[in-house]
DRENDO-1510 file (C-alpha; in Angstrom, 1 decimal, always signed):
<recs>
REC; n; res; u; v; w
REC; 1; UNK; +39.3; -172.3; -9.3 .
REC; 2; UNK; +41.6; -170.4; -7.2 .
REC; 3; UNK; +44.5; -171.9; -9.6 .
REC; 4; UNK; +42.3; -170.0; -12.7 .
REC; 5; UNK; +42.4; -166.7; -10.4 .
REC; 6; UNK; +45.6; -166.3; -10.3 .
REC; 7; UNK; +46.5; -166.9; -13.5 .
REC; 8; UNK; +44.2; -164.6; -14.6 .
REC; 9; UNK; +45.3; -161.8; -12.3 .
REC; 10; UNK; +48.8; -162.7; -13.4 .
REC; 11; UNK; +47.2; -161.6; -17.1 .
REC; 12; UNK; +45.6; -158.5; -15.9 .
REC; 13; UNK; +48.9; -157.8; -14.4 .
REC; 14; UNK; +51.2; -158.1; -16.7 .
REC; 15; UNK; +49.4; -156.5; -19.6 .
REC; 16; UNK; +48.9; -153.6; -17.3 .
REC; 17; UNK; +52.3; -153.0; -16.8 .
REC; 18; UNK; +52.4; -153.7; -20.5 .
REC; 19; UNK; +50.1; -150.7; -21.2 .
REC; 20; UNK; +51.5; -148.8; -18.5 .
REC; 21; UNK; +55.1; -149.1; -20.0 .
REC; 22; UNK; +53.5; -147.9; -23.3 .
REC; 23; UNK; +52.3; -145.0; -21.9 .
REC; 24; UNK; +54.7; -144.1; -20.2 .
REC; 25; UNK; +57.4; -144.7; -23.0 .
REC; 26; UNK; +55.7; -142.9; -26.2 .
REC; 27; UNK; +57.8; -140.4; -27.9 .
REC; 28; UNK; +56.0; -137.2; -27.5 .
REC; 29; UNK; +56.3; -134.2; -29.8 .
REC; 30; UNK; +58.5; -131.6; -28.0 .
REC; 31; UNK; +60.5; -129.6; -30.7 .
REC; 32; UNK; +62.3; -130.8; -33.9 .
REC; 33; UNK; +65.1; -132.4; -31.8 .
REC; 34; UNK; +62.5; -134.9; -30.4 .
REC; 35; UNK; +61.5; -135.5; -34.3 .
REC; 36; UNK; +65.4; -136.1; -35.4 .
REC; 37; UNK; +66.6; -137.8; -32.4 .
REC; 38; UNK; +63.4; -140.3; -33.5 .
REC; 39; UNK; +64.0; -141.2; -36.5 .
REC; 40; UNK; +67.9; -140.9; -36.0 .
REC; 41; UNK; +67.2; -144.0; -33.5 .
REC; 42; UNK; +65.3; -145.6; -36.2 .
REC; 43; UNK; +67.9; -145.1; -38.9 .
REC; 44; UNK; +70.5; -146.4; -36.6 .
REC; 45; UNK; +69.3; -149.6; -35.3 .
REC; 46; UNK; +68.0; -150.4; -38.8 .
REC; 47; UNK; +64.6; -152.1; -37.9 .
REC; 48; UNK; +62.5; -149.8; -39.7 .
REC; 49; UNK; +64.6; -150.2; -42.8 .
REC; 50; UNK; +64.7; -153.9; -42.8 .
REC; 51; UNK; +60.8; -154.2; -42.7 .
REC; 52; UNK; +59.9; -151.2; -44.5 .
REC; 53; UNK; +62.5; -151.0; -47.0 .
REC; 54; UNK; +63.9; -147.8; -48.7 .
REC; 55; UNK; +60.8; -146.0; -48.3 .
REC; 56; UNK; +59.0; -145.1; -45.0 .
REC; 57; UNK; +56.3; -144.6; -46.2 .
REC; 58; UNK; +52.8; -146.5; -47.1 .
REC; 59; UNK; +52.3; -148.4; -50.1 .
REC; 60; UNK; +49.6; -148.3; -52.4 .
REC; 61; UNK; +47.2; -151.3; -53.4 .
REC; 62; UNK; +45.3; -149.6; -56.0 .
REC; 63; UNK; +41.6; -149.0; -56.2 .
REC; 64; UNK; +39.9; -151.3; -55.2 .
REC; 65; UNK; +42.7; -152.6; -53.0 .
REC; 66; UNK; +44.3; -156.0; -53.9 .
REC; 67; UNK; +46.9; -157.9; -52.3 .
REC; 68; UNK; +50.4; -156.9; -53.1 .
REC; 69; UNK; +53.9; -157.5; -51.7 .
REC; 70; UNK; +54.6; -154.4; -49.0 .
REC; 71; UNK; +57.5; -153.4; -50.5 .
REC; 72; UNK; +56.4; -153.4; -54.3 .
REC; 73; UNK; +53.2; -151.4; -52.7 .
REC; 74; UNK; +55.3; -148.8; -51.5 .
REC; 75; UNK; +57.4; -148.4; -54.9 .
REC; 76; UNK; +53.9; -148.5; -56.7 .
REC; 77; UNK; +53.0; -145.6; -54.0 .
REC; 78; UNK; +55.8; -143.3; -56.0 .
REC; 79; UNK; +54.2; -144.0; -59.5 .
REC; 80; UNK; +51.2; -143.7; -58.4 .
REC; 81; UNK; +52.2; -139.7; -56.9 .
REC; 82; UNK; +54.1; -138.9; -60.1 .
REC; 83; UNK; +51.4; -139.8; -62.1 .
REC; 84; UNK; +48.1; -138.0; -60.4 .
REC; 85; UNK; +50.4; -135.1; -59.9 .
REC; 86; UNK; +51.4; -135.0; -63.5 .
REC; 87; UNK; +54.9; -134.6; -62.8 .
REC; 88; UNK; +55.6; -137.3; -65.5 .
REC; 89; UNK; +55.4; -134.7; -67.7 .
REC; 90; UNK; +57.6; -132.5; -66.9 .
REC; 91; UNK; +60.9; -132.1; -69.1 .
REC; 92; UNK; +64.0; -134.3; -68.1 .
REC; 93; UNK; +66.1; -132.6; -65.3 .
REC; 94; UNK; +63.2; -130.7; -63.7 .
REC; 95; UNK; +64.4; -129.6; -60.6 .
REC; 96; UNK; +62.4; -130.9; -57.4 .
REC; 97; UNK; +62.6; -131.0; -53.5 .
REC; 98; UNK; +61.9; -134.1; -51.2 .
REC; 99; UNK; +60.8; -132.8; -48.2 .
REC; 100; UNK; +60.9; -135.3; -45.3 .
REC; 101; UNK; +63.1; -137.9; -47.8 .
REC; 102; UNK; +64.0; -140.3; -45.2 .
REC; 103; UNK; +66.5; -142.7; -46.0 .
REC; 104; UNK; +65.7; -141.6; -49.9 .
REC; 105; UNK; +63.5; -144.3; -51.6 .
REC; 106; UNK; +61.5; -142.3; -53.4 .
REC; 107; UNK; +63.8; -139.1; -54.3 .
REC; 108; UNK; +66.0; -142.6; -55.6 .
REC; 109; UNK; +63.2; -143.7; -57.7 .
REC; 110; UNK; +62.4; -139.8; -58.9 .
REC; 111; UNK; +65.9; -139.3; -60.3 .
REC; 112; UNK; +66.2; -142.7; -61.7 .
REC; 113; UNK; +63.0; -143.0; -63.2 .
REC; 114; UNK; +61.8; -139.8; -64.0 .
REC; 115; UNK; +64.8; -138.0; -64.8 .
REC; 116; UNK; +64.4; -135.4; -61.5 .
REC; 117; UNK; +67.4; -133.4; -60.4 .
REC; 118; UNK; +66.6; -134.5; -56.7 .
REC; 119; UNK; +67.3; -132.7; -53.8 .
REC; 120; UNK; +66.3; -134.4; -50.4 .
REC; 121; UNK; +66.0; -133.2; -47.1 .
REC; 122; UNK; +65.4; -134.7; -43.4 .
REC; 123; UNK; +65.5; -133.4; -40.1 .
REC; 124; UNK; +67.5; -136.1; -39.0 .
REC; 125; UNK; +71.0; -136.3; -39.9 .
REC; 126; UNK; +71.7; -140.3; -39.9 .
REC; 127; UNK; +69.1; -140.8; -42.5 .
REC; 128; UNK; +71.0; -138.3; -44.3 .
REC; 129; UNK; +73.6; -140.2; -44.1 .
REC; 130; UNK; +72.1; -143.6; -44.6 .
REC; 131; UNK; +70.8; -141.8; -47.8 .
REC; 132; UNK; +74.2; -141.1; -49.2 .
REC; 133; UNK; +75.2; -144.5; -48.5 .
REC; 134; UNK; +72.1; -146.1; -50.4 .
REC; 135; UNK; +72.5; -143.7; -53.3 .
REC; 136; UNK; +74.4; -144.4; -56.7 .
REC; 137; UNK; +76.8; -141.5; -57.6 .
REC; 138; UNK; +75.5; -142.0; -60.9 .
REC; 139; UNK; +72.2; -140.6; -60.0 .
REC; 140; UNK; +71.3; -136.6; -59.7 .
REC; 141; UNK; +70.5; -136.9; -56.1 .
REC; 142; UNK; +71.7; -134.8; -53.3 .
REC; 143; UNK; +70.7; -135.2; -49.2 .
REC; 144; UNK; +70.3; -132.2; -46.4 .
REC; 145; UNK; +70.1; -132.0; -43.0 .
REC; 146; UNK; +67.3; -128.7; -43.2 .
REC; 147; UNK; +64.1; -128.1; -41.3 .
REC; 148; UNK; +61.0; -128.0; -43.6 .
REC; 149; UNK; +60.1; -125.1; -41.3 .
REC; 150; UNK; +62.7; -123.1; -42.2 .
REC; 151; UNK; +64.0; -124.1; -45.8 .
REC; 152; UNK; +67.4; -123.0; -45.7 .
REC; 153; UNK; +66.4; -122.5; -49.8 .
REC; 154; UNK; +66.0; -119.1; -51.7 .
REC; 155; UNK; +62.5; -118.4; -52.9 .
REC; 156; UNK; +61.7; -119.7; -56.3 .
REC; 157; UNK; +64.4; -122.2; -55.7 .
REC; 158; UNK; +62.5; -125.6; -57.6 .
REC; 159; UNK; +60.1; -126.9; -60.2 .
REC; 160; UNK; +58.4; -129.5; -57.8 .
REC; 161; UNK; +58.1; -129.5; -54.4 .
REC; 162; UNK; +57.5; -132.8; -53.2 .
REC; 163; UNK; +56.3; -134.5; -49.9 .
REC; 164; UNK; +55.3; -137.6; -48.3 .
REC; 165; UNK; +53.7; -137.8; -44.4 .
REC; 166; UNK; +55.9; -135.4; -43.3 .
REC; 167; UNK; +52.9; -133.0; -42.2 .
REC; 168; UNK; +52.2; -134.2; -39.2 .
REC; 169; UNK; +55.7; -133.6; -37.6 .
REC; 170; UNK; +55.0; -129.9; -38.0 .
REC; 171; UNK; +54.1; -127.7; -35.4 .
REC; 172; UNK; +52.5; -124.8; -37.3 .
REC; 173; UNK; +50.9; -126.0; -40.3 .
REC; 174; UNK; +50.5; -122.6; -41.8 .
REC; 175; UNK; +53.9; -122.1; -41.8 .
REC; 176; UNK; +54.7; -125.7; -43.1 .
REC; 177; UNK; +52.4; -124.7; -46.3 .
REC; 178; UNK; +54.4; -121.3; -47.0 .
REC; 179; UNK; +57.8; -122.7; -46.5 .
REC; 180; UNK; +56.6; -125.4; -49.3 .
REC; 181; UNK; +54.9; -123.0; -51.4 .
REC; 182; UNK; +57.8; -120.2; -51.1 .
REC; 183; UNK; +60.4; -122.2; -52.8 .
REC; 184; UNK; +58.4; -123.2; -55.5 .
REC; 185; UNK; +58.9; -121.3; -59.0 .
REC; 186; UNK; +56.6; -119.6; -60.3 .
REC; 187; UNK; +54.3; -122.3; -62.4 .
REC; 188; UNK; +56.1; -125.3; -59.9 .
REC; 189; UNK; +54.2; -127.7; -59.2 .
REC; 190; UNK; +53.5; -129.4; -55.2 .
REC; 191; UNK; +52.2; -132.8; -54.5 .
REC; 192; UNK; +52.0; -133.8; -51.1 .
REC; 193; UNK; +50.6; -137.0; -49.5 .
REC; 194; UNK; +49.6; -136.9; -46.1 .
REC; 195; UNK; +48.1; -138.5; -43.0 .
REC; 196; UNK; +45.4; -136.3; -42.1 .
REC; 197; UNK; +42.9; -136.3; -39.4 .
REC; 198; UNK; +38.9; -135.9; -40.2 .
REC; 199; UNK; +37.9; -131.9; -40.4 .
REC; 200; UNK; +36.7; -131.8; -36.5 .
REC; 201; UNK; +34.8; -128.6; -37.5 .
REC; 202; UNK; +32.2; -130.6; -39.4 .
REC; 203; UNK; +32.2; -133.6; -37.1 .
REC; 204; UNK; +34.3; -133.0; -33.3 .
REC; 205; UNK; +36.0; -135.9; -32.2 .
REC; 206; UNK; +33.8; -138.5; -29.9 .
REC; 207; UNK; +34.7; -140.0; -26.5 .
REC; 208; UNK; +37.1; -142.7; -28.1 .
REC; 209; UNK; +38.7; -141.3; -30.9 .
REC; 210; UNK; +40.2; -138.2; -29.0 .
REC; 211; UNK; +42.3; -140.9; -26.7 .
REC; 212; UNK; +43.3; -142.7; -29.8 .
REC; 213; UNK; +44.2; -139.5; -31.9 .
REC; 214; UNK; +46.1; -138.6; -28.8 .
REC; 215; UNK; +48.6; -141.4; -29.1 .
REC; 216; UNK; +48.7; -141.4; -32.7 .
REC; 217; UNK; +50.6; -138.2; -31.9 .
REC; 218; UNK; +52.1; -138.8; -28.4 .
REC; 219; UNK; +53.6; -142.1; -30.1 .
REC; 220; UNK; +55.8; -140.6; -33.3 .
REC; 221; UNK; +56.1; -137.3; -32.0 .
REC; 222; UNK; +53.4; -135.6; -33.8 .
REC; 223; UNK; +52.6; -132.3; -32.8 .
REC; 224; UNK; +49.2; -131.9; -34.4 .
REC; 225; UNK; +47.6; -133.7; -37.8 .
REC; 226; UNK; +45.6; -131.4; -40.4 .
REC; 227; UNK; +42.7; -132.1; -42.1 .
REC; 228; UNK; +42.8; -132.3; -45.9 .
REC; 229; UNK; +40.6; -129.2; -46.0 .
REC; 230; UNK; +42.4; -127.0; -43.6 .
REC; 231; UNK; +45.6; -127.7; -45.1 .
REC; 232; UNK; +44.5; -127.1; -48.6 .
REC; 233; UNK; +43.0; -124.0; -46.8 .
REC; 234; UNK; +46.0; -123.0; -45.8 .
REC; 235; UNK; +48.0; -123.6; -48.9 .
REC; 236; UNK; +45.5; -121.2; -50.4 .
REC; 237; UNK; +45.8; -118.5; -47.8 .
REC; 238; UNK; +49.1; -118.0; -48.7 .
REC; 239; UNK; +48.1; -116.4; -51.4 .
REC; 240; UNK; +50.9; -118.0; -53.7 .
REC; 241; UNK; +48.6; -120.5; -55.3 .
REC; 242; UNK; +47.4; -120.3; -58.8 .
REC; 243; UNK; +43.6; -121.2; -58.6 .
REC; 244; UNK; +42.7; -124.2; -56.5 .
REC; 245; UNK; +44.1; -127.1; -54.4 .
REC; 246; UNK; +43.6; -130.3; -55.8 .
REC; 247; UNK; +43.1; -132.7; -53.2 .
REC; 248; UNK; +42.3; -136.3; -52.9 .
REC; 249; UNK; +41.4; -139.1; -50.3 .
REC; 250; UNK; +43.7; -142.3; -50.5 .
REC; 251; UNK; +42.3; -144.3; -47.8 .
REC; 252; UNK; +41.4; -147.1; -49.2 .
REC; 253; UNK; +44.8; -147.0; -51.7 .
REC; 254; UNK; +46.8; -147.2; -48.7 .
REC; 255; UNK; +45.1; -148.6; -45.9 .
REC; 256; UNK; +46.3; -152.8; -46.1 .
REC; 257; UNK; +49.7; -151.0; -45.3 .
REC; 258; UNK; +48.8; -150.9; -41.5 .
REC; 259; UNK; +47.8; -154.6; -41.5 .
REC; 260; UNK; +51.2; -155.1; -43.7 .
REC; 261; UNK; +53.8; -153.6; -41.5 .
REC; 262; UNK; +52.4; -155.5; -38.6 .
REC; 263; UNK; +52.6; -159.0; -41.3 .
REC; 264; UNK; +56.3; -158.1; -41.9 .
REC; 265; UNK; +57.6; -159.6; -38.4 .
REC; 266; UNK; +55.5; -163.2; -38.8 .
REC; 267; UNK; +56.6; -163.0; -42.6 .
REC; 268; UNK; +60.8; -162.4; -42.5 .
REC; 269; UNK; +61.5; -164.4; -38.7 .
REC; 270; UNK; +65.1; -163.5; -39.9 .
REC; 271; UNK; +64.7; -160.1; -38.4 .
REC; 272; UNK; +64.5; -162.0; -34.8 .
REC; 273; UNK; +68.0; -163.6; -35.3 .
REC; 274; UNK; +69.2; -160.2; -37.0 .
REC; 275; UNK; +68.5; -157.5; -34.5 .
REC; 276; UNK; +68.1; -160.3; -31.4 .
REC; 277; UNK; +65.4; -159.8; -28.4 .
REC; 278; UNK; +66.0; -156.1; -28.1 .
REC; 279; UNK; +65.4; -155.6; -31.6 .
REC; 280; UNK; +62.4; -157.9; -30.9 .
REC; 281; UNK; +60.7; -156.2; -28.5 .
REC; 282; UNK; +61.6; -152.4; -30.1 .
REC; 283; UNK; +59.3; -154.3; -32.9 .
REC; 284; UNK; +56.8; -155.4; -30.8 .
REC; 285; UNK; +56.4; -151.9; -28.8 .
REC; 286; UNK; +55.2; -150.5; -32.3 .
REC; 287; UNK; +52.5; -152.9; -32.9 .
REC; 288; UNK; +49.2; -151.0; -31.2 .
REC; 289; UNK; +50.4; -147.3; -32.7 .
REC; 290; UNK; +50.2; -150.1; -35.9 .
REC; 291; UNK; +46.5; -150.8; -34.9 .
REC; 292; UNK; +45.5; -147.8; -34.0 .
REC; 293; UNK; +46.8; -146.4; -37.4 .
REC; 294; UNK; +44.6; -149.0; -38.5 .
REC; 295; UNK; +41.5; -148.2; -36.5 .
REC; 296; UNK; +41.9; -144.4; -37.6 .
REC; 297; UNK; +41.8; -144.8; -41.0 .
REC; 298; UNK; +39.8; -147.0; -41.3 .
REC; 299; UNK; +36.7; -146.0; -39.4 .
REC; 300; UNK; +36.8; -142.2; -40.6 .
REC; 301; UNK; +38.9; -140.4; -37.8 .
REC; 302; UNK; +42.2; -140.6; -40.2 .
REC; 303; UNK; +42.1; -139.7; -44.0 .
REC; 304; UNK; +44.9; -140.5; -46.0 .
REC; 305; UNK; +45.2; -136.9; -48.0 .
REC; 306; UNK; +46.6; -136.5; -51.3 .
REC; 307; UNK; +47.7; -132.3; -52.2 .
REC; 308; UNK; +48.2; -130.8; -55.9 .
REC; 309; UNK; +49.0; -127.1; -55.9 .
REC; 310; UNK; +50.8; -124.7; -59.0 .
REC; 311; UNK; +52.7; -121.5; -57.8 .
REC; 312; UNK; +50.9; -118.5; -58.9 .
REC; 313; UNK; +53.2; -116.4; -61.7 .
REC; 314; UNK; +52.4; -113.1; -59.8 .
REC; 315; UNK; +52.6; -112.5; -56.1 .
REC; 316; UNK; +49.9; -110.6; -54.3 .
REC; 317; UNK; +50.4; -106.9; -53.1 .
REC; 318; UNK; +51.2; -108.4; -50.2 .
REC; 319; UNK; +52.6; -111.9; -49.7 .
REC; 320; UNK; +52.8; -111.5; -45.9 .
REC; 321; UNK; +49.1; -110.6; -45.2 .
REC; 322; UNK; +48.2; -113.6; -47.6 .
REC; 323; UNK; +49.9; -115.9; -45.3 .
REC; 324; UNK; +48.3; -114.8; -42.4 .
REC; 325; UNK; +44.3; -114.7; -43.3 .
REC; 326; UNK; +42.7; -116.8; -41.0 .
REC; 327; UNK; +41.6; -120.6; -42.3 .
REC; 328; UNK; +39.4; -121.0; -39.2 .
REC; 329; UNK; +41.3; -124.4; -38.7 .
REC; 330; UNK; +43.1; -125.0; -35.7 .
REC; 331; UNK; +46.2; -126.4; -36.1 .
</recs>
C-alpha cells in the first residue's frame, strides 16, 4: 500500500509540475513583436511546417465531416474559401491580398490555381522568408513583412482581400476590420475565415469556459477573439461595406482538424528522429492548447466563422465617424 502511495504522489507530482510549467511557459499576447517572435520560432525550428504542411491553417472535411488526410483537408480548405466567396469568378489576374499568409500555402494555391496576382503578408519575417523559398518564380506571388494593423498599402489598393485565422492576433478588432476594408477597391471583395469565440452578450461565459478561453489566448498570443456577429458588426460600422456581411459557421467543416494535428505525431514517428527530444517535447507542449481548441469548438464556446463583404462604390460623408459608431461588442 504505502508502495501504491508513493507512486501515486510521484504522479500528482510530476503532472503538477507539468501543468505548472505550462502555465508558466504560455506565450502571452503583449504587442506584435510577441506575435512575430512566435511564429518566427515556429518557422525556424520547422515543426509546425513538417506536421502542418504549407498551410497553417485548418482543413476542411466537408459537410457532414468525413475522414480525410490533414494535409489534403487543408488544401480542400482553400477551394472550399474560393468557392463560397465567389472569387472563382473573378477575371484572371485579379489582384488580391493574403493577410496573415504564413509560410504561403494558400496565396501558392490562389496564384496557381485561380490565376490571382498574390500579394502576401506576415508579421513575422522568417515565414516571409520561408515563403520565398517555397515559392516558384514562375508564379505571381510576392511576400511582406507589414502589420495587418497598419497596411503599409494605399486605399483601394486590391480586388480581394483575403484572410485566414489571423483575427485573433489583433488587438483592436475595429481597426483590424477598417485596415481590411480600406484597401479594398471599390466593388472588392473580402473573405475571411476565422476562429471566433461565442457572442458573450447573448450567452456570458460560465465558470469553466472563461479559464479555458483564457489559455486559448495566453497560449498563441491572442490578445482577444471576436464573435462572428461583432466582427461582422464592425465590418459594417465602417461604413465601407456595400449592404450586408455574409457570414457563416464552419464548425463542424473544420473541427476533426484539432483531433488531426494532435494524430500527426503518432502517424509520421519520423519527426522524433528529425527534430530529436527537443523537438519532441516542443511537440508535446502544444498538445492541451490542441484539446482545448477541441473542447472550444466543439461544445459552443468557439465558432469557426466564415466573413463575405463587397466594398461600397461611394464612401459616406464621413468615413472616419463610420469607423467609429459603436458595435456594443467588446473587443
Amino acid at each position: 500500500m504505502s508502495l501504491y502511495l508513493s507512486a501515486l504522489g510521484l504522479v500528482v507530482a510530476v503532472l503538477t509540475f507539468l501543468i505548472a510549467l505550462y502555465l508558466i511557459t504560455a506565450r502571452r499576447y503583449q504587442s506584435s513583436n510577441s506575435v512575430a517572435n512566435s511564429y518566427d520560432e515556429w518557422t525556424q525550428d520547422g515543426i509546425l511546417e513538417f506536421y502542418w504542411g504549407e498551410h497553417i491553417h485548418l482543413g476542411h472535411y466537408g459537410s457532414p465531416p468525413q475522414r480525410k488526410d490533414f494535409l489534403v483537408a487543408k488544401s480542400d480548405f482553400v477551394d472550399e474559401m474560393v468557392r463560397w466567396g465567389g472569387l472563382d469568378k473573378l477575371p484572371y489576374g485579379a489582384t488580391l491580398l493574403d493577410v496573415g499568409c504564413g509560410i504561403g500555402g494558400s496565396s501558392r494555391i490562389l496564384a496557381r490555381d485561380y490565376g490571382f496576382a498574390v500579394t502576401g503578408v506576415t508579421i513575422s519575417p522568417q515565414q516571409v522568408q520561408r515563403a520565398q523559398q517555397l515559392t516558384s518564380d514562375e508564379l505571381n506571388v510576392q511576400f511582406l513583412v507589414d502589420d495587418a494593423m497598419a497596411l503599409s498599402f494605399p486605399d483601394a489598393s486590391f480586388d480581394v482581400v483575403w484572410s485566414i485565422e489571423a483575427g485573433p492576433h489583433m488587438p483592436d478588432k475595429a481597426v483590424f476590420a477598417k485596415e481590411l476594408i480600406r484597401v479594398l477597391k471599390p466593388g472588392g471583395i473580402l473573405v475571411v475565415a476565422d476562429w471566433n469565440q461565442r457572442d458573450d452578450r447573448q450567452a456570458p461565459l460560465n465558470f469553466w469556459e472563461k479559464p479555458v478561453m483564457q489559455q486559448l489566448l495566453d497560449q498563441w498570443s491572442h490578445p482577444a477573439f471576436s464573435s462572428i456577429e461583432g466582427f461582422s458588426e464592425l465590418l459594417e460600422a465602417t461604413g465601407l461595406v456595400e449592404g450586408n456581411v455574409i457570414t457563416a459557421d464552419w464548425t463542424q467543416q473544420t473541427l476533426p482538424s484539432w483531433i488531426d494535428s494532435i494524430w500527426q505525431g503518432v502517424a509520421r514517428p519520423s519527426g522524433l528522429v528529425r527534430f530529436g527530444i527537443s523537438g519532441f517535447i516542443k511537440s508535446l507542449r502544444e498538445v492541451p492548447t490542441l484539446l482545448l481548441m477541441r473542447l472550444a469548438f466543439g461544445t459552443g464556446l468557439c465558432r469557426f466563422g466564415m466573413f463575405r463583404a463587397v466594398r461600397a462604390n461611394s464612401l459616406p460623408k464621413s468615413t472616419d465617424q463610420a469607423v467609429s459608431i459603436e458595435s456594443g461588442y467588446r473587443v
